[in-house]
PDB file of N, CA, C and O in Angstrom, chain B, residues numbered from 101:
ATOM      1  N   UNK B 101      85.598   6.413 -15.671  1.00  0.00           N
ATOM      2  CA  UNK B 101      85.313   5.147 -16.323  1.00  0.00           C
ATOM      3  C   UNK B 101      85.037   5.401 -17.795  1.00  0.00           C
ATOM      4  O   UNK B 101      84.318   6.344 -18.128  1.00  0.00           O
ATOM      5  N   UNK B 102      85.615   4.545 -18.728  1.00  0.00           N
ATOM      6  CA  UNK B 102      85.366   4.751 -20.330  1.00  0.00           C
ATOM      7  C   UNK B 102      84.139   4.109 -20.051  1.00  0.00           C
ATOM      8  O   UNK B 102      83.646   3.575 -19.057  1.00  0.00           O
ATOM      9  N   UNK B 103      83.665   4.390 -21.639  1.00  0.00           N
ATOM     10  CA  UNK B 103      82.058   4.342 -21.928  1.00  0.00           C
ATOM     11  C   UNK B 103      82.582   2.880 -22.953  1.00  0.00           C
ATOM     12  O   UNK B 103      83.351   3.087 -23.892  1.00  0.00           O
ATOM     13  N   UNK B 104      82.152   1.645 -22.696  1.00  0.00           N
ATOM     14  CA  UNK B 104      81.702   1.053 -23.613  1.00  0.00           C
ATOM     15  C   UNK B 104      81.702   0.950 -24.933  1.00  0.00           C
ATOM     16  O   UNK B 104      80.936   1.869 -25.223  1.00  0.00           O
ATOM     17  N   UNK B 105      82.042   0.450 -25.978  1.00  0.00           N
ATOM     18  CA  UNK B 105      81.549   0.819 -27.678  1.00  0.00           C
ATOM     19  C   UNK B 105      79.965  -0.236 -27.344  1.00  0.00           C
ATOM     20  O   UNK B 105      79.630  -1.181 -26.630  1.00  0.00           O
ATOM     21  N   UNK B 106      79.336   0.721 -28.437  1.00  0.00           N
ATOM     22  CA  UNK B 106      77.446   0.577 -28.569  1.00  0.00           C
ATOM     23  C   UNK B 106      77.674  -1.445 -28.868  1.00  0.00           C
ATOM     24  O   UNK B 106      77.003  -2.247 -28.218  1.00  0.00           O
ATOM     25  N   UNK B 107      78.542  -1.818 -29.754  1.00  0.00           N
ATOM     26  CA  UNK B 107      79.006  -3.553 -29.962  1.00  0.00           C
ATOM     27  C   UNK B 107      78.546  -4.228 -29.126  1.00  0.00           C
ATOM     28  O   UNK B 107      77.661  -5.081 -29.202  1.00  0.00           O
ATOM     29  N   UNK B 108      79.516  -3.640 -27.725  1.00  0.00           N
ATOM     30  CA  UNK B 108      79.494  -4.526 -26.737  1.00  0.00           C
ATOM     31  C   UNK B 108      78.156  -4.412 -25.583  1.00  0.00           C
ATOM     32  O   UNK B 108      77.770  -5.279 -24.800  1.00  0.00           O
ATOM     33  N   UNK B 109      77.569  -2.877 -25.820  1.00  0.00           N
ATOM     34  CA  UNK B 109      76.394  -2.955 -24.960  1.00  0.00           C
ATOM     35  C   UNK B 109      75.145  -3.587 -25.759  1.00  0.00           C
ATOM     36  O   UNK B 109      74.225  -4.144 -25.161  1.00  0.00           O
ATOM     37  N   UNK B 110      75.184  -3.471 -26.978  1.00  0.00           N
ATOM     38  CA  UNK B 110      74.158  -4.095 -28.002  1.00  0.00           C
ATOM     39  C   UNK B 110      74.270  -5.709 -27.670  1.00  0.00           C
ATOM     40  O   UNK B 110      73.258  -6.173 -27.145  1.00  0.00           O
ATOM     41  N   UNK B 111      75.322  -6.597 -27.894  1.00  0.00           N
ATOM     42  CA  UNK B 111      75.519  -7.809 -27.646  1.00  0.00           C
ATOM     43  C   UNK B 111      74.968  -8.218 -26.204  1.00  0.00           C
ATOM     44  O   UNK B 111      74.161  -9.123 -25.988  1.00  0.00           O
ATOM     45  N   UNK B 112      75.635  -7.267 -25.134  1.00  0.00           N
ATOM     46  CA  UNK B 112      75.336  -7.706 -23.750  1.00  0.00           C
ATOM     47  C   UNK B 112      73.782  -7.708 -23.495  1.00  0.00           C
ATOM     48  O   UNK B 112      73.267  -8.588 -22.804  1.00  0.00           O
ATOM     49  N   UNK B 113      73.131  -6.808 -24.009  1.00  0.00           N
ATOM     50  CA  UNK B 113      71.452  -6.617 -23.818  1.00  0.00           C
ATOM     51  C   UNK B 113      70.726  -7.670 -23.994  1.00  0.00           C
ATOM     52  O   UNK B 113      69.869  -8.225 -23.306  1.00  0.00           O
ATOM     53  N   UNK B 114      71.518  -8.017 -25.750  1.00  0.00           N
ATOM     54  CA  UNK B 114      70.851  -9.202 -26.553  1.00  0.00           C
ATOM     55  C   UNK B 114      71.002 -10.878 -25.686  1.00  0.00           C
ATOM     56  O   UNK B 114      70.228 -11.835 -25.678  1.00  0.00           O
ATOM     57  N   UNK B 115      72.559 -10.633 -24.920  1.00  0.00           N
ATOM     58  CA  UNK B 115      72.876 -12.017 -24.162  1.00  0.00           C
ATOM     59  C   UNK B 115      71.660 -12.064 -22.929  1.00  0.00           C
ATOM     60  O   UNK B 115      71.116 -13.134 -22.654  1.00  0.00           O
ATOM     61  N   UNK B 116      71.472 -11.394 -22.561  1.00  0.00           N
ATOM     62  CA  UNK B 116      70.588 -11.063 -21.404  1.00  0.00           C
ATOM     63  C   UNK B 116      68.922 -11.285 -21.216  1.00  0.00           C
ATOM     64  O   UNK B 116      68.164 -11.669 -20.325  1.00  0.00           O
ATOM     65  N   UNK B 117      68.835 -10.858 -22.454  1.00  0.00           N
ATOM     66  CA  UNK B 117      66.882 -10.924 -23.019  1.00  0.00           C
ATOM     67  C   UNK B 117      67.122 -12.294 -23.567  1.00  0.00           C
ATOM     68  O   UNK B 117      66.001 -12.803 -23.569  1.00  0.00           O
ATOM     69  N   UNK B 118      67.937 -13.127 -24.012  1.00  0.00           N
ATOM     70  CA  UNK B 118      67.879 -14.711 -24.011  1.00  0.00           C
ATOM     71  C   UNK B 118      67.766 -14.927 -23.315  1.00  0.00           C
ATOM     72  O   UNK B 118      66.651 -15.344 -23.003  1.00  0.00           O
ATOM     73  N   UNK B 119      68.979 -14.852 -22.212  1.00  0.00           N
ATOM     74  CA  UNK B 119      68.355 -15.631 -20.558  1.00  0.00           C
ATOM     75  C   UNK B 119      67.099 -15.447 -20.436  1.00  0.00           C
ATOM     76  O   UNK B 119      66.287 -16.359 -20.286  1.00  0.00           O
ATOM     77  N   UNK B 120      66.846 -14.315 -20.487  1.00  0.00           N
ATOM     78  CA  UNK B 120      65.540 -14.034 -19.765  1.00  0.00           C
ATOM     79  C   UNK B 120      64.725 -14.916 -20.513  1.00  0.00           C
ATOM     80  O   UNK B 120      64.392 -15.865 -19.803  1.00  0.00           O
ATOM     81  N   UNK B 121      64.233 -14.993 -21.753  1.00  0.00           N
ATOM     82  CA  UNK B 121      63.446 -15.455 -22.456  1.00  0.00           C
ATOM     83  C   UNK B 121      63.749 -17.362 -22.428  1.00  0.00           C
ATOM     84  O   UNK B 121      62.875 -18.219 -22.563  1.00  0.00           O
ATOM     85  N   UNK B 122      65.250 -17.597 -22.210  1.00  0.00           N
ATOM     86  CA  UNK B 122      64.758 -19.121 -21.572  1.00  0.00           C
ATOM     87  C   UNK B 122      64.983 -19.495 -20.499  1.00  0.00           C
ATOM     88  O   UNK B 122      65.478 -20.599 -20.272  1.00  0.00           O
ATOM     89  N   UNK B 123      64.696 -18.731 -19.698  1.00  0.00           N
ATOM     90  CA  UNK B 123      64.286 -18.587 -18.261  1.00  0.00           C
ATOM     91  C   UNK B 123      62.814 -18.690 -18.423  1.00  0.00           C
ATOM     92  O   UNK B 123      62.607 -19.611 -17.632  1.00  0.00           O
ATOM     93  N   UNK B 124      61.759 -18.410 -18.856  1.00  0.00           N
ATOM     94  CA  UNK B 124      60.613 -17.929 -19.370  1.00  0.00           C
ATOM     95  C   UNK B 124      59.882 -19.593 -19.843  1.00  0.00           C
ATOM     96  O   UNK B 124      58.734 -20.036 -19.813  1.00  0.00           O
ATOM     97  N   UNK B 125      60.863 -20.009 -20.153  1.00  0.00           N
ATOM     98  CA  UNK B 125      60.405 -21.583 -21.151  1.00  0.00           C
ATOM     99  C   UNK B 125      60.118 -20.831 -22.445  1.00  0.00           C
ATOM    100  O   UNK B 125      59.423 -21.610 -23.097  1.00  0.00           O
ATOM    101  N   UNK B 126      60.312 -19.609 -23.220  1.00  0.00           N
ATOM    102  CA  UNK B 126      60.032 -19.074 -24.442  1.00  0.00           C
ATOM    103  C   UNK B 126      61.000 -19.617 -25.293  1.00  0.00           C
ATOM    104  O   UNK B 126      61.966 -18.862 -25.400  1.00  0.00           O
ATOM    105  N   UNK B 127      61.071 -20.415 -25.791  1.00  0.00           N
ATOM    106  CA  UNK B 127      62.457 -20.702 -26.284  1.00  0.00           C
ATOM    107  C   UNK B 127      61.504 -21.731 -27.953  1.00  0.00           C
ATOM    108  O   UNK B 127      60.467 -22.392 -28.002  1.00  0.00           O
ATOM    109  N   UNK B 128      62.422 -21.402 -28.892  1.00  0.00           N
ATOM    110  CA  UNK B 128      61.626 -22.087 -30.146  1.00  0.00           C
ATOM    111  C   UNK B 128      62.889 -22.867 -30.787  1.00  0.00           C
ATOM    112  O   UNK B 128      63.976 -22.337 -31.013  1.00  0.00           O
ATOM    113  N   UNK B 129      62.594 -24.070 -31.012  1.00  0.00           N
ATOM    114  CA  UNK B 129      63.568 -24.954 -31.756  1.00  0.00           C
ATOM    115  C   UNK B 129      63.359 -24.230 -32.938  1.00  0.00           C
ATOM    116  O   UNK B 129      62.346 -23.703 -33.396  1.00  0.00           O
ATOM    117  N   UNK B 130      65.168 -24.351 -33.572  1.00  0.00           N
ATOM    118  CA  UNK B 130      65.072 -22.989 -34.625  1.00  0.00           C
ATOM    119  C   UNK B 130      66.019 -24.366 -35.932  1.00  0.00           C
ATOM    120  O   UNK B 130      66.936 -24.099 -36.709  1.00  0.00           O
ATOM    121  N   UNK B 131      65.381 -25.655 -35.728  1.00  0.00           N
ATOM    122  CA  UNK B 131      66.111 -26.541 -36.372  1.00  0.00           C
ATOM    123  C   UNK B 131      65.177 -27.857 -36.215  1.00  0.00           C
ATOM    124  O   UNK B 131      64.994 -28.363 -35.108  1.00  0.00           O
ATOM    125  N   UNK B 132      64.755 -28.235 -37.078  1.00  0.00           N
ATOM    126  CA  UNK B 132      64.020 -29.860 -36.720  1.00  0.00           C
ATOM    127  C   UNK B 132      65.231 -31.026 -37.002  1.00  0.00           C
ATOM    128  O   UNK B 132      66.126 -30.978 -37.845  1.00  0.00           O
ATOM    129  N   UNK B 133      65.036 -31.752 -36.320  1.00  0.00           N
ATOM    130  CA  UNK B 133      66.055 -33.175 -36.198  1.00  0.00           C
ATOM    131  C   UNK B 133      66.382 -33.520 -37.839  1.00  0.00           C
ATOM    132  O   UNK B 133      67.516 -33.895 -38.135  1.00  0.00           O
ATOM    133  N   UNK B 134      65.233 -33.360 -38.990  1.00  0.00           N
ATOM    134  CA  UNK B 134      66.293 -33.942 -40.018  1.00  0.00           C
ATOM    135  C   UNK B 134      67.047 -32.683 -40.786  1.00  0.00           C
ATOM    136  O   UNK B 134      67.957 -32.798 -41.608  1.00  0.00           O
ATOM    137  N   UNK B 135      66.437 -31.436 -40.310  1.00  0.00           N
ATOM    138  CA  UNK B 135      67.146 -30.058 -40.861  1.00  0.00           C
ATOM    139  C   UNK B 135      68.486 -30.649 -40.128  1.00  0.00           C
ATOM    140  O   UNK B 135      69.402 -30.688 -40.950  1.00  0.00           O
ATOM    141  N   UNK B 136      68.753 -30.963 -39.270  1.00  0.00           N
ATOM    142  CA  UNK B 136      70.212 -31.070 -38.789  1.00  0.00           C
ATOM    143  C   UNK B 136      70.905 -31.834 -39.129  1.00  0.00           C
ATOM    144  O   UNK B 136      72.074 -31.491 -39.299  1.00  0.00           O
ATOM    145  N   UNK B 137      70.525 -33.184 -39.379  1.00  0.00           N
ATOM    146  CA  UNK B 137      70.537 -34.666 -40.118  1.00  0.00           C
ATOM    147  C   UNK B 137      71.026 -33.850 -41.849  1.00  0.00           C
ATOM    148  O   UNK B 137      72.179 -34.029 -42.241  1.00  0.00           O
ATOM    149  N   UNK B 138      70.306 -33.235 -42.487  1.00  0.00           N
ATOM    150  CA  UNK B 138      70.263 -32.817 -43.833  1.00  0.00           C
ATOM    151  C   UNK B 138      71.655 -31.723 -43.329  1.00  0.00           C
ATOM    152  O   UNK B 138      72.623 -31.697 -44.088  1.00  0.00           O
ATOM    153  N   UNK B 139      71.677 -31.143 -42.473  1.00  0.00           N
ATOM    154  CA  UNK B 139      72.782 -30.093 -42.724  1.00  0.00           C
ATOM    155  C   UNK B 139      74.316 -30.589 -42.577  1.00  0.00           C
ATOM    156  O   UNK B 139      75.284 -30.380 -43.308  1.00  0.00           O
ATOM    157  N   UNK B 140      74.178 -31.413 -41.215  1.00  0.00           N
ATOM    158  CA  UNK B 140      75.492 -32.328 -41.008  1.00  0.00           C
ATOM    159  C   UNK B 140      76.304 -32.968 -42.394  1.00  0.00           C
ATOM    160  O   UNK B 140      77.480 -32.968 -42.758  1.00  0.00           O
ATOM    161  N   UNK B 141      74.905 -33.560 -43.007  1.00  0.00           N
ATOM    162  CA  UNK B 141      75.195 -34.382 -44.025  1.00  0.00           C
ATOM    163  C   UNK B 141      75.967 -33.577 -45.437  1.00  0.00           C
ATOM    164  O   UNK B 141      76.831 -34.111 -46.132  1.00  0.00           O
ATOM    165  N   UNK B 142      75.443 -32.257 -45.629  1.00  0.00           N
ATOM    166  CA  UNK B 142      76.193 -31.292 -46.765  1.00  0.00           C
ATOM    167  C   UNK B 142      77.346 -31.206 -45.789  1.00  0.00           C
ATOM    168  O   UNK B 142      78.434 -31.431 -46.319  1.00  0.00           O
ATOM    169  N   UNK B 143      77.370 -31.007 -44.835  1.00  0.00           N
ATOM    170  CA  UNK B 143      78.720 -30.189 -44.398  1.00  0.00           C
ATOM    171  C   UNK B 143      79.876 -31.256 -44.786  1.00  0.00           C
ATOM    172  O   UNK B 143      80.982 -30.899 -45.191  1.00  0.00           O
ATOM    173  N   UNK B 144      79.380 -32.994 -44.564  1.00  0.00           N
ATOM    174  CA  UNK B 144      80.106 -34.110 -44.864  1.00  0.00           C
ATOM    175  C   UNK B 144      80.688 -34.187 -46.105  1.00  0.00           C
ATOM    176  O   UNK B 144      81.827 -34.557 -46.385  1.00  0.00           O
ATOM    177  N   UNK B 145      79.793 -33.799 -46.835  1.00  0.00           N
ATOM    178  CA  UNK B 145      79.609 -33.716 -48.648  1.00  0.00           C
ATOM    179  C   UNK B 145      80.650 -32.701 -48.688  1.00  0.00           C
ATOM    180  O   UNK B 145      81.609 -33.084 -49.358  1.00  0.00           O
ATOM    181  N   UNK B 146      80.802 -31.394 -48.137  1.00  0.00           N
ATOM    182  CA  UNK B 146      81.304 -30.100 -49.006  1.00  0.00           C
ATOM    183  C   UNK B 146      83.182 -30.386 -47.945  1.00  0.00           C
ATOM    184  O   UNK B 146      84.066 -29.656 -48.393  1.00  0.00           O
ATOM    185  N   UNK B 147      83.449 -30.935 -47.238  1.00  0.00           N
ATOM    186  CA  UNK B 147      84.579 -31.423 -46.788  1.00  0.00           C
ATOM    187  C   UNK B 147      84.798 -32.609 -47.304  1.00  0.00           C
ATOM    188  O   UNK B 147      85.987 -32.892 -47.157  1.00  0.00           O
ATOM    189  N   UNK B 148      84.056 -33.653 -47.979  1.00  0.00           N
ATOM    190  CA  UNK B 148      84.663 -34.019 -48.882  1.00  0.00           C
ATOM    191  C   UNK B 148      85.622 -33.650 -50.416  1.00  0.00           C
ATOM    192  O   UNK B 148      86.707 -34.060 -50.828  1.00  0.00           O
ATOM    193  N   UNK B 149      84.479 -32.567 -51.025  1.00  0.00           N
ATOM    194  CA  UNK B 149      84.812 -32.176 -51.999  1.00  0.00           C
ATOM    195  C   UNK B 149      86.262 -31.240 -51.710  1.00  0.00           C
ATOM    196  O   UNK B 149      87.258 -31.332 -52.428  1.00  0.00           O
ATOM    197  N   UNK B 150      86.184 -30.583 -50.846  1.00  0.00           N
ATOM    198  CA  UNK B 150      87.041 -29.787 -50.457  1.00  0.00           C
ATOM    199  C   UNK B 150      88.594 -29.955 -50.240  1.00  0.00           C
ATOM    200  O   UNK B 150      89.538 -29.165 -50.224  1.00  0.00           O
ATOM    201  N   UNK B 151      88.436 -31.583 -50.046  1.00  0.00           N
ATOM    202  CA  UNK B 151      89.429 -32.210 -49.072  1.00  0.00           C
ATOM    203  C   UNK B 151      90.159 -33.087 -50.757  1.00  0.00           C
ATOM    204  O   UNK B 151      91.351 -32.811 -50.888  1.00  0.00           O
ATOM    205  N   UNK B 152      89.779 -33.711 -51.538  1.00  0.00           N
ATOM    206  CA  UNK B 152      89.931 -33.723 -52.836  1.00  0.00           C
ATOM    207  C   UNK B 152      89.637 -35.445 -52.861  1.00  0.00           C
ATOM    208  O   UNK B 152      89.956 -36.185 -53.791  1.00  0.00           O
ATOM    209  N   UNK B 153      88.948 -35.865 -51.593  1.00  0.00           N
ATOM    210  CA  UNK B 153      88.585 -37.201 -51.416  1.00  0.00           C
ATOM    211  C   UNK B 153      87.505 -37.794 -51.879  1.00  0.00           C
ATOM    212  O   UNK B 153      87.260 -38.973 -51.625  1.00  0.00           O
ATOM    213  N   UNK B 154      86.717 -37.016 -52.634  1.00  0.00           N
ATOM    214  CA  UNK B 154      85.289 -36.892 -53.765  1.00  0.00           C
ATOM    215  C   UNK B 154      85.499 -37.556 -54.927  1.00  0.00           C
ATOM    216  O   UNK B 154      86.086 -37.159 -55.933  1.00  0.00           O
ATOM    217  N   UNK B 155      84.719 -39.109 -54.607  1.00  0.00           N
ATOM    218  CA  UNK B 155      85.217 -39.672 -55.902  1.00  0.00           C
ATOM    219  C   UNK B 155      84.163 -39.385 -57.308  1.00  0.00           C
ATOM    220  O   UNK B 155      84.228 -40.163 -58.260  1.00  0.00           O
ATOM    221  N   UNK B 156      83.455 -38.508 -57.320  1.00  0.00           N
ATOM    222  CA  UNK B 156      83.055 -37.956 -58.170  1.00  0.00           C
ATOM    223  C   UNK B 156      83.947 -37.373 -59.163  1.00  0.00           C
ATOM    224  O   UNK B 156      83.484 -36.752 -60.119  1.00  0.00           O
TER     225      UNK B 156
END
């Protein structure tokens, strides 16, 4: 059997100790409702500009 690259056992560990941890109920909102509201909203802004539909 080949050995793995360290990538894929590093990733798999990391996928794993999440479960575990929201399995646990440990889990931390890593975003408040208007951080997402405020982020959606640039992303709207910077695909505008992008898109050349910016009537600025």
């Amino acid at each position: 059997m080949k050995a793995l690259p360290r990538a894929c056992t590093t990733a798999g560990r990391e996928f794993l100790e999440a479960g575990k941890r929201r399995l646990a109920g440990d889990t931390a909102r890593s975003a408040t409702t208007n951080e997402v509201k405020d982020l959606r909203r640039e992303a709207r802004e910077l695909r505008l500009v992008l898109s050349g539909d910016d009537p600025r």
